[in-house]
C-alpha positions, -999 to +999 in steps of 0.1 A: +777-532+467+780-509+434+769-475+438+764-453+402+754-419+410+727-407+384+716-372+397+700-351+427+691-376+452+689-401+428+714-435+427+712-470+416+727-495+437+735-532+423+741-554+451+743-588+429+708-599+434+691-568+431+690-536+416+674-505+434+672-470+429+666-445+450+643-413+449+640-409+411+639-374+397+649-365+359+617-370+334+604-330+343+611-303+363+596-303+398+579-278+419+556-261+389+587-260+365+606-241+388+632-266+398+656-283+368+676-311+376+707-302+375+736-312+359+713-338+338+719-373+342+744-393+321+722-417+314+685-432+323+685-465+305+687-480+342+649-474+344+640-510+330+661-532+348+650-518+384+638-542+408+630-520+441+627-479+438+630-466+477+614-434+478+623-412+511+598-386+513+569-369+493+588-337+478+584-336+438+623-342+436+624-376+452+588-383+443+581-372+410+559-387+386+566-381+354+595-403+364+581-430+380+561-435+351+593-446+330+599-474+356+589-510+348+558-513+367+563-548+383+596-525+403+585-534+441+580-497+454+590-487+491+576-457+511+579-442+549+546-448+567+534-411+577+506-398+597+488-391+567+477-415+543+474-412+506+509-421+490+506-456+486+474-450+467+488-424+448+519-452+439+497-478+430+476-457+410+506-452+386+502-488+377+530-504+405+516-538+419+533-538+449+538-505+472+549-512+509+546-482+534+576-487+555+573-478+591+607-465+606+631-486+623+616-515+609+640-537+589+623-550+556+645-583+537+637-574+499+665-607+489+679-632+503+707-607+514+694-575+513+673-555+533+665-519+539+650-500+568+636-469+571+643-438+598+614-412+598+619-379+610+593-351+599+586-354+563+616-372+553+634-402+564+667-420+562+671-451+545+697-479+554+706-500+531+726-537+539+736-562+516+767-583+512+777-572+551+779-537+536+761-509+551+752-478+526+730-449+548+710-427+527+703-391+549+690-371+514+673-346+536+666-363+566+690-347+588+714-318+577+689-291+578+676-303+616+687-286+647+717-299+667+698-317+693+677-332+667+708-346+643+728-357+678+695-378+685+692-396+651+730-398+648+731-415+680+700-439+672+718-448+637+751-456+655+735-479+680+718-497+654+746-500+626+780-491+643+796-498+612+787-475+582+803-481+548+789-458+531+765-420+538+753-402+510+738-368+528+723-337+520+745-303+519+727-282+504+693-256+512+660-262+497+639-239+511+622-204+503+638-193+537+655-169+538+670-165+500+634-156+488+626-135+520+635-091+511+634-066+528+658-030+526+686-040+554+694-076+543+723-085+521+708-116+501+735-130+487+758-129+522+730-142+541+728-172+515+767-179+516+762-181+554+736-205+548+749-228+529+780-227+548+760-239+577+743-270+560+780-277+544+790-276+581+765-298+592+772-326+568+809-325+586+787-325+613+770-356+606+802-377+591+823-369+624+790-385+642+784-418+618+824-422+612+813-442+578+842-454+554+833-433+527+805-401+528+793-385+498+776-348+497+748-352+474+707-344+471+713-305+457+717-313+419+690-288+408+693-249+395+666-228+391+661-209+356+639-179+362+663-146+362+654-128+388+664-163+411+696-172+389+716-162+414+707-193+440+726-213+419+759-197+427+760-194+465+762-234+470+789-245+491+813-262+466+813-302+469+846-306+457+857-286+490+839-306+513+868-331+522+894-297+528+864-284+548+863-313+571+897-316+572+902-280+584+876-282+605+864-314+622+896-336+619+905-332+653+896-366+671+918-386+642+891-399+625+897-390+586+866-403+565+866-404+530+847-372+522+846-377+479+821-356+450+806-381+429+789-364+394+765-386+373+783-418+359+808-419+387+810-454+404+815-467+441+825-503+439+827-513+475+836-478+488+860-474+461+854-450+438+857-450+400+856-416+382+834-424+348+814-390+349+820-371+320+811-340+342+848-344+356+867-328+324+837-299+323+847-281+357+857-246+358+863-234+394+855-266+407+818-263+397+793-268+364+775-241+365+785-222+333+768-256+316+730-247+330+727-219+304+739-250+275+718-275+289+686-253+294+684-229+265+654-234+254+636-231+290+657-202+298+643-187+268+610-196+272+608-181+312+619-149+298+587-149+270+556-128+289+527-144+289+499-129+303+465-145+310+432-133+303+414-102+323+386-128+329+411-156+342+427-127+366+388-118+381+380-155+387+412-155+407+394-132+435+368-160+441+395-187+439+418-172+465+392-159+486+375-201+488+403-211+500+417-182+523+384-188+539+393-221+549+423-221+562+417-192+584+402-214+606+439-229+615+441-195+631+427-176+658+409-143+650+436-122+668+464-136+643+445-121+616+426-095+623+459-068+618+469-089+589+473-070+553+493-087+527+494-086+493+496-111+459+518-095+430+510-115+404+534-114+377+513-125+348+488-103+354+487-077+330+467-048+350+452-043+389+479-069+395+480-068+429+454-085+453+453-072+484+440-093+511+429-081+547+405-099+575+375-076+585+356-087+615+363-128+605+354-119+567+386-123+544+383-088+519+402-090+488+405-060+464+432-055+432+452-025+424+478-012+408+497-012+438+496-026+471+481-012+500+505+013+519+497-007+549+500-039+535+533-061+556+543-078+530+535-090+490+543-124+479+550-120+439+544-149+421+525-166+391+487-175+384+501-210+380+521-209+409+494-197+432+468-225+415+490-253+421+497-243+458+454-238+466+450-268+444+462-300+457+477-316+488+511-303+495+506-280+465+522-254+488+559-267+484+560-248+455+561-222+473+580-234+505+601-259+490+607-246+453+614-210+455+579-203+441+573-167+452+594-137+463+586-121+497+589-085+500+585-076+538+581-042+546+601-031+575+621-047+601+590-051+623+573-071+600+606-093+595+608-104+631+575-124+630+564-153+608+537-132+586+549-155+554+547-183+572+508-175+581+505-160+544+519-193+526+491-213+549+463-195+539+475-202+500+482-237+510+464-272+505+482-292+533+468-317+556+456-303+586+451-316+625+415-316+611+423-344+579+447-365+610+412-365+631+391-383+598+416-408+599+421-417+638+430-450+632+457-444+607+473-415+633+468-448+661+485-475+640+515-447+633+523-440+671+520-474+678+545-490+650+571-466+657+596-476+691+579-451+717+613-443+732+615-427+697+582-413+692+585-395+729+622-380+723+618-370+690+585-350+702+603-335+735+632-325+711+614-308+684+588-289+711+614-270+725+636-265+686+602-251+672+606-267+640+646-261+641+664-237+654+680-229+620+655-210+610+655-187+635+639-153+620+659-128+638+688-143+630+691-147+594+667-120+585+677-090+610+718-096+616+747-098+589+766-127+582+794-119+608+766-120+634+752-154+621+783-172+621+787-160+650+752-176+663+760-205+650+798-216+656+810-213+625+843-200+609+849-170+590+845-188+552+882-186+537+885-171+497+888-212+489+856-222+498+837-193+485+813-196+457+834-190+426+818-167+400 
């Protein structure tokens, strides 16, 4: 089995007979231009010999289109089976003949000698590769960012099933508005954002002491973010080429020493060996490439600081457009929830009465601009007209928001930070799926609880009803105490000046 490492989540895998890639993401930026693949991909002449593209989960960085369009369309696409419907209609109606909705656990031959299999948990899913008597798991973002019980429980499941695991390519790094978007006065951004991405660093340790594969490879956070006001995200990742002295410092006590290596784009695993052919290799400074995002994205950095307003005429229609759909999705909540709700919109493109204030008078939603936000509004969500319009304006628009570090929350006091207002806020701007869309399609919701093992469909419920949604982001713990306190929380070591973020 031949791993090349392309970018992000992305790989191609040759395994003699076939040649798959998984979760493609280079042609555009995802997430309403706000993430940029990053560093860019050696090459992506790969795209016409495919034969199978596995596709993990819905997110614009291992779904995107623009992408999938380069792709030969006779490529046999592969996606989880979810709840809600819609992908595999989406896939085919980019021109792919065959699109197979994978349901989890279920082992799928795509060649005489290879076959893959599928893992759901939430929105995203692990992928398990076999061919040759070689295992490859693929954990992208399935499990680093889960809570302990959660990752023991999949880790366990994955052992059980393939106790010999050749290779793990896993997720190390955040991708998530929470909490590096979330201000207030008393929090220290960038300290709370080391902390953070200590603990998904730590977690990928986590994850290789509990699969014991051959050879794991931190990968799936290849992307920066261009707009200079977030440009400092980029710099607080836990460095990949430290992961191996992490583990070893920190996990190596039962004997077990995996290979723990950094693959950049054009680097090679033949067999679990690796082959160092990424150019990237000779372009590190401090161990890391970010000095090369201002090279490689000139003209887009350029662009992003260029303000363009839109029309006064555009910014009143945007009353009517936000109100439509404020009004319903308040129904997803009940009136107390809402009726002491103020919060406010700073649009940033806006060029006067840019702020919309929105509050909830007797069930009606009242929305007025200003040049400032109300005195007693809890928090403002700045953002773009763009940004907000792709978020009301098609399913899972919102993960431009929650996913790709689409707005900045400003909270007003530590109240306010203790409860989940933008969590409530970024619903009523949102155009997910609701209980109400899984009730239109009762049949699709019966066939999913029946396909998957319900020894797994029970657990995974129990577990996640008492880890309300993860324990990791637990509000008044990254919000409301300082990194000290955090670590503490969370059993982690004081970070040493070698795995720090170098400037």
């Amino acid at each position: 089995m031949r791993v090349e490492y392309i970018c992000h989540a992305c790989s191609l895998i040759d395994t003699g007979d076939l040649r798959i890639v998984t979760d493609p993401w280079f042609a555009e930026p995802a997430f309403c231009e706000k993430w940029y693949v990053f560093p860019k991909p050696v090459r992506t002449d790969f795209v016409k010999d495919t034969d199978v593209i596995l596709i993990s989960h819905g997110h614009e960085d291992h779904l995107n289109e623009a992408t999938l369009k380069l792709f030969p369309k006779k490529a046999r696409v592969f996606y989880p089976y979810s709840f809600f419907g819609g992908a595999k209609e989406y896939i085919e109606g980019l021109g792919f003949e065959e699109v197979k909705e994978a349901v989890t656990f279920k082992t799928y031959k795509i060649s005489d000698k290879t076959s893959v299999t599928f893992i759901i948990n939430s929105h995203d899913s692990v992928m398990v590769i076999e061919s040759g008597g070689k295992v490859l798991v693929n954990a992208n973002d399935a499990l680093h960012s889960s809570a302990e019980k959660v990752i023991d429980f999949y880790v366990k499941a994955i052992r059980e099933r393939w106790p010999k695991i050749d290779m793990l390519f896993c997720g190390f790094g955040g991708a998530s508005y929470f909490p590096n978007t979330i201000h207030y006065a008393q929090k220290d951004d960038y300290e709370i954002s080391i902390v953070r991405e200590q603990l998904f660093a730590h977690t990928f340790c986590r994850i290789v002491k509990g699969l014991e594969p051959e050879v794991a490879v931190p990968f799936a956070a290849d992307f920066c973010l261009l707009e200079e006001n977030q440009s400092w995200i980029n710099k607080v990742r836990f460095p990949r080429s430290k992961m191996a002295e992490y583990y070893q410092k920190y996990f190596s006590e039962n004997g077990y020493q995996p290979k723990i290596i950094d693959m950049y784009s054009g680097d090679v695993l033949e067999d679990a060996v690796l082959i160092q052919r990424s150019p990237y290799r000779i372009q590190m400074q401090n161990g890391t490439l970010d000095h090369l995002i201002d090279e490689q994205y000139k003209n887009e950095i350029a662009e992003k600081r260029k303000k363009t307003l839109i029309s006064e005429t555009e910014a009143e229609k945007l009353i009517g457009e936000i109100r439509q759909n404020v009004e319903k999705r308040m129904t997803l909540f009940p009136y107390e929830e809402l009726k002491n709700l103020k919060f406010s919109l700073l649009l940033t493109d806006v060029k006067q009465n840019n702020f919309y204030n929105i509050a909830f008078e007797e069930g009606e939603v009242e929305i007025s601009r200003a040049e400032t936000s109300d005195d007693n509004s809890l928090l403002s969500l700045e953002l773009s007209s763009k940004v907000l319009r792709y978020s009301i304006g098609s399913d899972w628009g919102a993960d431009v928001i929650s996913v790709g570090y689409g707005a900045e929350v400003q909270i007003s006091d530590k109240k306010a930070a203790e409860v989940d207002l933008e969590r409530v806020c970024m619903n009523l701007l949102a155009c997910y799926p609701t209980h109400g869309d899984v009730k239109k399609t009762p049949l699709r919701t019966l066939k999913f609880l029946l396909l998957n093992p319900p020894r797994f469909t029970t657990s995974i419920r129990k577990l996640k009803k008492f880890t309300l949604e993860s324990e990791n982001y637990d509000r008044k713990t990254w919000l409301l105490k300082d990194a000290k306190e955090i670590r503490k929380r969370y059993k982690l070591p004081d970070l040493e000046s070698g795995f720090m973020p170098q400037d």
